[in-house]
Biotite code that builds the C-alpha atoms (Angstrom):
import biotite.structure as struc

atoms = struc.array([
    struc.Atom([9.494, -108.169, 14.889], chain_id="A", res_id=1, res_name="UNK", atom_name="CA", element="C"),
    struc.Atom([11.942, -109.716, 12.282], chain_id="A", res_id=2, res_name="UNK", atom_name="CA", element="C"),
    struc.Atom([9.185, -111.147, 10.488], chain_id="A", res_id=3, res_name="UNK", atom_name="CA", element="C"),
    struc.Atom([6.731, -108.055, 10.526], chain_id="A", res_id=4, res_name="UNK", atom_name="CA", element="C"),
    struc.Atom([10.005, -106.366, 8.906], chain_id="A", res_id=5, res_name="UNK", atom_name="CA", element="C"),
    struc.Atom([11.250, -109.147, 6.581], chain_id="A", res_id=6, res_name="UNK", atom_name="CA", element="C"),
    struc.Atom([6.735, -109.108, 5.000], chain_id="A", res_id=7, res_name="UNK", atom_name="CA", element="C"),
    struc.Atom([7.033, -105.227, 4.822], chain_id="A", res_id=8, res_name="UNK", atom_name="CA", element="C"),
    struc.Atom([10.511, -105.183, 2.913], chain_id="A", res_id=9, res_name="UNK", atom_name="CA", element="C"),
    struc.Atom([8.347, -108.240, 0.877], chain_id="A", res_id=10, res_name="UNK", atom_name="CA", element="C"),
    struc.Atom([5.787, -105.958, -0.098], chain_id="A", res_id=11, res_name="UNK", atom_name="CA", element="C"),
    struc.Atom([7.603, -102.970, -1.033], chain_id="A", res_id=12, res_name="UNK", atom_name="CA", element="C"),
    struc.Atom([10.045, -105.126, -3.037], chain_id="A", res_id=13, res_name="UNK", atom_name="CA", element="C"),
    struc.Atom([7.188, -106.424, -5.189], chain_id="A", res_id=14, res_name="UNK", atom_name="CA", element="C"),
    struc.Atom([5.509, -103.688, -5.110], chain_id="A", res_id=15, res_name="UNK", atom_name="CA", element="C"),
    struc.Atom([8.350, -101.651, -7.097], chain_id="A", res_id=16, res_name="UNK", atom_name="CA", element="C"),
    struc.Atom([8.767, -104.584, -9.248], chain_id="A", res_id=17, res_name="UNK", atom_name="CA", element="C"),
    struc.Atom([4.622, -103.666, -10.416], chain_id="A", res_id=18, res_name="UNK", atom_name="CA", element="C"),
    struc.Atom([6.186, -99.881, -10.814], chain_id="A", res_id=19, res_name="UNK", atom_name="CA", element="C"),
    struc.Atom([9.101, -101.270, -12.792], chain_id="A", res_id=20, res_name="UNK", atom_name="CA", element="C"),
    struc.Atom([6.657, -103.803, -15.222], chain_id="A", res_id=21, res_name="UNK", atom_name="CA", element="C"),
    struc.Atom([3.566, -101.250, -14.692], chain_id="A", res_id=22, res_name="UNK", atom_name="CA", element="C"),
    struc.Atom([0.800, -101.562, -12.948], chain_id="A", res_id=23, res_name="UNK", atom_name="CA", element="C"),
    struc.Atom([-1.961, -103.614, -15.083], chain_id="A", res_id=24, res_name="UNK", atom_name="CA", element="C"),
    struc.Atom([-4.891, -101.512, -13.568], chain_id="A", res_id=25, res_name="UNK", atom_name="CA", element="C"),
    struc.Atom([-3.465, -98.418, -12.294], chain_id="A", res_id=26, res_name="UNK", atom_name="CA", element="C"),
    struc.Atom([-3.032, -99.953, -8.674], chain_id="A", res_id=27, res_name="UNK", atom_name="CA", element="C"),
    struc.Atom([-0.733, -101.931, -6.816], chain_id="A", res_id=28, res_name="UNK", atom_name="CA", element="C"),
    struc.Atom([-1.621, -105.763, -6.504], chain_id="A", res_id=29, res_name="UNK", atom_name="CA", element="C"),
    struc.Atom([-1.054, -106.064, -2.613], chain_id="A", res_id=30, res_name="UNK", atom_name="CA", element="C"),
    struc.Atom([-1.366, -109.747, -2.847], chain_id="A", res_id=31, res_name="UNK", atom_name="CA", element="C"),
    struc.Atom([0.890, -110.291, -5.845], chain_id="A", res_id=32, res_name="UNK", atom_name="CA", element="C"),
    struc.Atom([3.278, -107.840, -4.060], chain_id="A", res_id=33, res_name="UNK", atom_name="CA", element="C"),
    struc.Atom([3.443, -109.930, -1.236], chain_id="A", res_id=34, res_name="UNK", atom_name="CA", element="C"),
    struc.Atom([4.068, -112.763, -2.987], chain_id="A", res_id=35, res_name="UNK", atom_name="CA", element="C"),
    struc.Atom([6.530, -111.734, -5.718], chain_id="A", res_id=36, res_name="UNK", atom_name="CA", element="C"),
    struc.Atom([8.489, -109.660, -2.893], chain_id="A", res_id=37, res_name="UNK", atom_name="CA", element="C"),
    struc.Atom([8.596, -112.551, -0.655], chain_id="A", res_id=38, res_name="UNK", atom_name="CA", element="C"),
    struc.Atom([9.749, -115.123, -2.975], chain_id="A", res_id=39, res_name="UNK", atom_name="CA", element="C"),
    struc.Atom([11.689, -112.879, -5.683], chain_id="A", res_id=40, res_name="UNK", atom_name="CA", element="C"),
    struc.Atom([13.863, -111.516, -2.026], chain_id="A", res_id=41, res_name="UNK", atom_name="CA", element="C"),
    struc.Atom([14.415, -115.233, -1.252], chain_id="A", res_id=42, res_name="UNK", atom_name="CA", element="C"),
    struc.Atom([15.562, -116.395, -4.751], chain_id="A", res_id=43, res_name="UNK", atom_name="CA", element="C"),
    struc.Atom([17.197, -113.201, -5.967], chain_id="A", res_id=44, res_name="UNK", atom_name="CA", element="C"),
    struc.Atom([18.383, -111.785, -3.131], chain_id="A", res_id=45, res_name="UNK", atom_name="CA", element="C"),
    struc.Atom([20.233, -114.617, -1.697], chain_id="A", res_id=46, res_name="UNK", atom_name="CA", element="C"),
    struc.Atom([21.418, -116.128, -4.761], chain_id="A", res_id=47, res_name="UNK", atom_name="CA", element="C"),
    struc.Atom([23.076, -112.442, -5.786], chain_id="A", res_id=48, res_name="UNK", atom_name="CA", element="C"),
    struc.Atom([24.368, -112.033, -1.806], chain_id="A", res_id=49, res_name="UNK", atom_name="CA", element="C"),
    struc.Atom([26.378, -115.563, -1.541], chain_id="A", res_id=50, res_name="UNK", atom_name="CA", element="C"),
    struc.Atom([27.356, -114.908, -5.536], chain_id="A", res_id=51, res_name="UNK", atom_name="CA", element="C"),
    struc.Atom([29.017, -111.760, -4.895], chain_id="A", res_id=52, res_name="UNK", atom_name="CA", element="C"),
    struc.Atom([30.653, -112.803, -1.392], chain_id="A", res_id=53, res_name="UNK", atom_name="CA", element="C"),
    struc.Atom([28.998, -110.662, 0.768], chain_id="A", res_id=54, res_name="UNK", atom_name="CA", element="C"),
    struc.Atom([27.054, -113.528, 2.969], chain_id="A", res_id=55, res_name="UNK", atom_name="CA", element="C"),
    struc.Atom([23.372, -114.022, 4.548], chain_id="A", res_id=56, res_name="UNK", atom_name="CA", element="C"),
    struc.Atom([23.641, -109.755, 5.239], chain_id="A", res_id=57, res_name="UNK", atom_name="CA", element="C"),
    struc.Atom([21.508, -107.017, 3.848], chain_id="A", res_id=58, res_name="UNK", atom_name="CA", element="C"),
    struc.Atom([24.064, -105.678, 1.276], chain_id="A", res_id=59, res_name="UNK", atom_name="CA", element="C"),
    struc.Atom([23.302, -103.506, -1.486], chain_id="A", res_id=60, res_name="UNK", atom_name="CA", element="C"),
    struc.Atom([24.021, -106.723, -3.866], chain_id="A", res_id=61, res_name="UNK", atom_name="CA", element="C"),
    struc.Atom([20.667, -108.611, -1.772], chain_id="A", res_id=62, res_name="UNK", atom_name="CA", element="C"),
    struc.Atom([18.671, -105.908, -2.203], chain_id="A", res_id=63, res_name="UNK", atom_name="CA", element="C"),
    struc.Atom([19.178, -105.520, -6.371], chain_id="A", res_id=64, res_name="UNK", atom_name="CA", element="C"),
    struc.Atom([18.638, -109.197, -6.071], chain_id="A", res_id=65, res_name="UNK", atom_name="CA", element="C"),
    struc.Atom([15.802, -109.189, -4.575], chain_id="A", res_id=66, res_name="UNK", atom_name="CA", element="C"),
    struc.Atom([14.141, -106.352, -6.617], chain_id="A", res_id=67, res_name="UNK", atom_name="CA", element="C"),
    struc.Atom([15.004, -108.497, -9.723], chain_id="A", res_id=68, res_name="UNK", atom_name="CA", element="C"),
    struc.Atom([14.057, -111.609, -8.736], chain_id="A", res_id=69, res_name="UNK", atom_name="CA", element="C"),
    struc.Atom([10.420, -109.930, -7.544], chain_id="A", res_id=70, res_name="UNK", atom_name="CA", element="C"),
    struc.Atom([10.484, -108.507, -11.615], chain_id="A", res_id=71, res_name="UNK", atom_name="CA", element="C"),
    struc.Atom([11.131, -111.953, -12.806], chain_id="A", res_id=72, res_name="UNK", atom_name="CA", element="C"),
    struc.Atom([8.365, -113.720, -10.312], chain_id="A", res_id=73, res_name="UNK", atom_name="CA", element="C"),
    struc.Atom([5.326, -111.081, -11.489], chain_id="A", res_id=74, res_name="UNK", atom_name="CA", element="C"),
    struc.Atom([6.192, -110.833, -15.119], chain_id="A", res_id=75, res_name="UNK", atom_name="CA", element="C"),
    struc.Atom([5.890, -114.704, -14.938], chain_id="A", res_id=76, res_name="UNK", atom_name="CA", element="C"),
    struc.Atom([2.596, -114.626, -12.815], chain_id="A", res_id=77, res_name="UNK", atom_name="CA", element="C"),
    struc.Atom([1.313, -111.698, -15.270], chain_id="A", res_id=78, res_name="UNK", atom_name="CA", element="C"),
    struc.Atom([2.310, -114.297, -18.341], chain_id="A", res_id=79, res_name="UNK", atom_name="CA", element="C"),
    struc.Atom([0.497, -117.692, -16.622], chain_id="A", res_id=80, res_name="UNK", atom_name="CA", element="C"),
    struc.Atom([-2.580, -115.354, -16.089], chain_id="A", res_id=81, res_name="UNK", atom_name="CA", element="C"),
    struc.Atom([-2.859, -114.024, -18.926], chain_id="A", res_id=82, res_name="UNK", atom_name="CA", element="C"),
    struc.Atom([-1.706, -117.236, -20.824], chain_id="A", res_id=83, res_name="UNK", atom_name="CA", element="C"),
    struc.Atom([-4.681, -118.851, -18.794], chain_id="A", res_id=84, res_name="UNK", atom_name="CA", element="C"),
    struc.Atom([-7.175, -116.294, -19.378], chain_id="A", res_id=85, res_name="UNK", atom_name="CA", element="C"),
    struc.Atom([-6.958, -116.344, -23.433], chain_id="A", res_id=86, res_name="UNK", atom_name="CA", element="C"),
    struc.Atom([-7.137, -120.418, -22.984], chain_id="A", res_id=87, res_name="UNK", atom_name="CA", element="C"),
    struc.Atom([-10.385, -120.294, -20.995], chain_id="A", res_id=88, res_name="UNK", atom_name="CA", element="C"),
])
């Protein structure tokens, strides 16, 4: 069950980070939400949580954490795609 919840928060995490950086074709990218939630919670949100003292706990300080470190992960995907794209 912990994992089912820890993919959900995931996806709405990097989902909102697409809302915050808008959405490149009017939808969400489930995938990329996935993705950029999963890995911007685990970067961000623990390196903000043990920063600020408050532990391995869902804190308010995790969850800011998280939501920027999901911005940071899809504005770089967005850049190496389209940095890609124009090269090929």
């Amino acid at each position: 069950m912990l994992i089912l919840a820890l993919i959900l928060f995931g996806m709405v995490i990097g989902a909102g980070a697409q809302l915050i950086l808008g959405r490149e074709d009017g939808r969400v990218n489930w995938g990329l939400a996935l993705g950029s939630g999963l890995i911007g919670s685990f970067v961000g949100g623990l390196l903000v949580s043990l920063i600020s003292g408050d532990g391995i706990e869902v804190r308010p300080s995790g969850i800011i954490g998280s939501l920027v470190g999901a911005v940071l992960v899809t504005a770089a995907w967005r850049w190496w795609t389209h940095r890609t794209a124009a090269a090929g």
